[in-house]
Structure formats: C-alpha cells, structure tokens
N, C-alpha and C positions, 0 to 999 in steps of 0.2 A: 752938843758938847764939842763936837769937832768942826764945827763951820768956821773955827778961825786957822785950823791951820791948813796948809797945802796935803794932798798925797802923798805919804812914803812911796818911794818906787828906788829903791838901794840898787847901788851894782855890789858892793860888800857891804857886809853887818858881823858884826862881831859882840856876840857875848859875855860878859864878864862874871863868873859869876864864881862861889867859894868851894860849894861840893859838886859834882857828879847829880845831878838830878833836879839841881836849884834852876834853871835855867827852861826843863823842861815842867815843871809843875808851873813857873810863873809864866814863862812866854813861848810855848814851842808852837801855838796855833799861833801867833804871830811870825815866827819865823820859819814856818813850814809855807807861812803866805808868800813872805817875802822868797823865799827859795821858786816857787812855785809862780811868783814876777821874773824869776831868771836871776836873782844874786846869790852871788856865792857867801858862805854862813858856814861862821867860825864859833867855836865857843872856845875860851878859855876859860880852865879849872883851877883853880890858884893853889887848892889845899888834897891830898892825896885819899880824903874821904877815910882814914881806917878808922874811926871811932862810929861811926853810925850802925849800930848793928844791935841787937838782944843777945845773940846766938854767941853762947860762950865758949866753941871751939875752935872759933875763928882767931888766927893769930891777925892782929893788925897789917900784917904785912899780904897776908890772903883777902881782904877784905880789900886793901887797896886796888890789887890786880882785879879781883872782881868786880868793883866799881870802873874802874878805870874799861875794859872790856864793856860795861853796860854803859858808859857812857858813848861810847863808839858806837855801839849798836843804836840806840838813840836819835844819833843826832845821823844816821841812815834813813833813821824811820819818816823823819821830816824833810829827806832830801837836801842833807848840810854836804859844806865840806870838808872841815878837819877838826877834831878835837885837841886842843893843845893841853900842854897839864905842866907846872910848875911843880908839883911836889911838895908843896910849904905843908908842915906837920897839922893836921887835923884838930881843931880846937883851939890854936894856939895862935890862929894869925893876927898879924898885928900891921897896921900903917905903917911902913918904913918906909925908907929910900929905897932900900936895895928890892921891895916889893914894887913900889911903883917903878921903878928902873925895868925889871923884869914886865911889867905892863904894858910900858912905853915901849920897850922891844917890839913887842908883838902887835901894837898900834900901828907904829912905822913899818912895819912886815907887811900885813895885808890889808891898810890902807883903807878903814872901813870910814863907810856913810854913816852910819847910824850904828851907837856901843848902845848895849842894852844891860842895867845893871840894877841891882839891889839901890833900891834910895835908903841912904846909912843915916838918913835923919829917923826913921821907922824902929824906935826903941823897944816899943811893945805897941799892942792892941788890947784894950782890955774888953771890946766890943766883942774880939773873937775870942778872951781867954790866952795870949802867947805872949812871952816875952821874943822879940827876934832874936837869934843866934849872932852872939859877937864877931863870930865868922863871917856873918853876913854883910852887916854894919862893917867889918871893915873891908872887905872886897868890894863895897860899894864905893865908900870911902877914897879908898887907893885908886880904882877905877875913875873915877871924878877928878881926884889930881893928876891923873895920867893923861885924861883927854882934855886937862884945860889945868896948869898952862903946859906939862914938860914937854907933851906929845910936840908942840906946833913949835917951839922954842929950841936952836940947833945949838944954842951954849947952852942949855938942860942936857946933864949928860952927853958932854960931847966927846967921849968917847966912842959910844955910839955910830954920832956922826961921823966919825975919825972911820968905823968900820962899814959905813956906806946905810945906814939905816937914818932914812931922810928927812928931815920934819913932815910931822902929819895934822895936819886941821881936819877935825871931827863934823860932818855939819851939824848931825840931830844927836840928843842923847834920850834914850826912852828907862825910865825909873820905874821899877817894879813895886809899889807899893798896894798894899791890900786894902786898905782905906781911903784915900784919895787919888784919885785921878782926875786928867785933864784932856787925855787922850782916847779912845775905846777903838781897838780893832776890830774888825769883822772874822770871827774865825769859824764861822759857820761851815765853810764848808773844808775847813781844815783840825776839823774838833778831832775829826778821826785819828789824823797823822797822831793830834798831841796824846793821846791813849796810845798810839804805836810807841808813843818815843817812851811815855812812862813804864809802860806794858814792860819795856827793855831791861828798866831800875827792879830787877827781882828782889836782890837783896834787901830795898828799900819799901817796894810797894806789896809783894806778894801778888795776892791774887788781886787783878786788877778791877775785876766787877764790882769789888767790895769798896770801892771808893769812886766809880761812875758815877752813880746819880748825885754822888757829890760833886764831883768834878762837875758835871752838865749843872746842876743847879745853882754852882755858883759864877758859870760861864753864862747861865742866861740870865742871872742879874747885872753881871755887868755888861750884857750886849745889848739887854733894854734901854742902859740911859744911853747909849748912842744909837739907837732905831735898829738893832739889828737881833736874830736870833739867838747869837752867843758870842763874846767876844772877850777879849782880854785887855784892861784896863793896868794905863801909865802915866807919870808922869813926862810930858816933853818937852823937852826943852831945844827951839832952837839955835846955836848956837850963831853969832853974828861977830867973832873976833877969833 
C-alpha cells in the first residue's frame, strides 16, 4: 500500500485537530514516530473541549482547563512540542474566515512539513455504527483551506503578511479517516507513547486498560495491510503547487 509514496521524514508537523484528544486517538503513534525522527510536533486545538464530559458537576468552564492541562500532558508523552488552543466554543464550530485566518496564523508560525487532519469528507460510518462530530468535519474542513490555498498566497490575509507571518507551502497533508486509507505508518514500536498520550485524556478515557485491546486490535488491522505489526492508517496527499 505504500510502495508509491516516498518516506516521511518532517523537520515540523503540525496537527490540526477540533478537541483535546482527536489527534491522539487518531495519529499520536504516528507522530510520537515522527518526533522520535527528530521533528518538532505541534498540535493545534481549534475548540475549548467543555462539552465532552457525563459528569454533571463540571462547570464547562472546569472541563475546559482540565482538557486543556491533559492535552499538554499528552502531546509530552509523545515527545511533541507545543499545544496551541484557539478557544472556539465546543460544539459550535463552523468554516469561517475568521477560523481559517486563525489557522493560517499558526501555518505561517511554525512552518510545518506535513498538517495532519480530520478528512471532513468522513460523514459517518455505518460499518462502525458513528456519525462524525461536525466539530470534526469542520476542523478538517478549515484545516484543508488553510494549507491550500490561503496558507502559500501573501494577498490571502495580508494583514498577516503586513505583520511579518510569511507565506507557507504545505508539502504532505496526512487525513485521518477510519475507513479508507492510502497510507499506513509503522507505529509498532511507538504504540506505547500513543497509550501514554491517551492515558493523559482522564476526563475523556478513564481507565485506560479498558479500551487497550481495543486500541491494539484496531492498530493491528491496519498495520497488516501495510506488512507491519500495528500501524496507523491515512489519507496522503502530496501536495505539488
């Protein structure tokens, strides 16, 4: 499945994903790899996470900092280096300007090789039973029009440009879908990290043994169709303009 493309080997990689823990359930054995090649790994949070929760003493505004705190711990566990967070209200995010504006900021800031995002074509699955989170589908979404075209284009927001944040050209973009893939990384020997990073998401995961063998079972079906013992499966796209 991968003999047509080249090696990732990033010097940055950046993230994009809606909540606090999207990023490590779909790709942190890939990007505890990549840290673990020597690049530096960014995730940006677009949404402040306060609706995700059962626990009915939680004011949303404590659920935020608590997410916000486990996502930092997290992206330690795989050897990242900064968690960025936008804020946008939980549940509610929507494709704007002013969202992908905020995107492109942080595109043109640290300058990433390869953005790793939600593919916001992924409506539901009815193989697995989910409909996707509109959160998701649009972080994806926005993500997508940030890295092609506003990112690389200096009259896109050239404000921006006016404050010294420079055009950036994306090379690779890797799309997180559950269903189709065209990529498959090798996370074998970074399955561990990606348990560290979730381990991190209390609020979210709880006890973390209780959803292992799920986690390993669905990393060694997709490390099978690329010859490997577990791995994590994307779409990639290289990019060529």
């Amino acid at each position: 499945m991968n003999q047509n493309f080249k090696p990732l080997q990033p010097k940055v990689v950046l993230g994009v994903a809606a909540h606090p823990d999207d990023l490590d359930f779909g790709a942190s054995g890939t990007l505890a790899k990549f840290a673990e090649q020597g690049a530096a790994i960014h995730y940006l949070i677009l949404t402040d996470g306060s609706k995700g929760t059962e626990n009915k003493t939680l004011t949303p505004q404590q659920l935020s900092r608590i997410r916000e705190e486990e996502q930092r711990e997290a992206i330690k566990a795989i050897g990242g280096s900064k968690a960025h967070f936008l804020g946008y209200p939980d549940g509610y995010l929507e494709v704007t300007m002013d969202l992908k504006k905020d995107i492109v900021k942080i595109i043109r800031k640290v300058r990433p090789d390869v953005v790793i995002t939600m593919d916001p074509s992924m409506l539901y699955s009815a193989s697995r039973g989910f409909i996707n989170h509109p959160d998701h589908r649009a972080a994806g979404q926005a993500a997508l029009d940030a890295v092609f075209p506003l990112a690389r284009d200096h009259l896109s927001f050239p404000e921006l440009y006016q404050q010294g944040y420079m055009p950036h050209k994306t090379k690779t973009v890797l799309l997180t879908n559950f269903d189709q893939q065209n990529y498959i990384v090798d996370i074998t020997n970074t399955f561990d990290k990606k348990i560290a990073a979730l381990k991190a998401h209390q609020s979210q995961v709880g006890d973390i043994d209780n959803i292992k063998p799920w986690l390993r079972e669905n990393a060694s079906k997709i490390g099978a169709r690329g010859g490997y013992e577990l791995g994590e499966g994307f779409i990639r796209i290289d990019l060529n303009r």
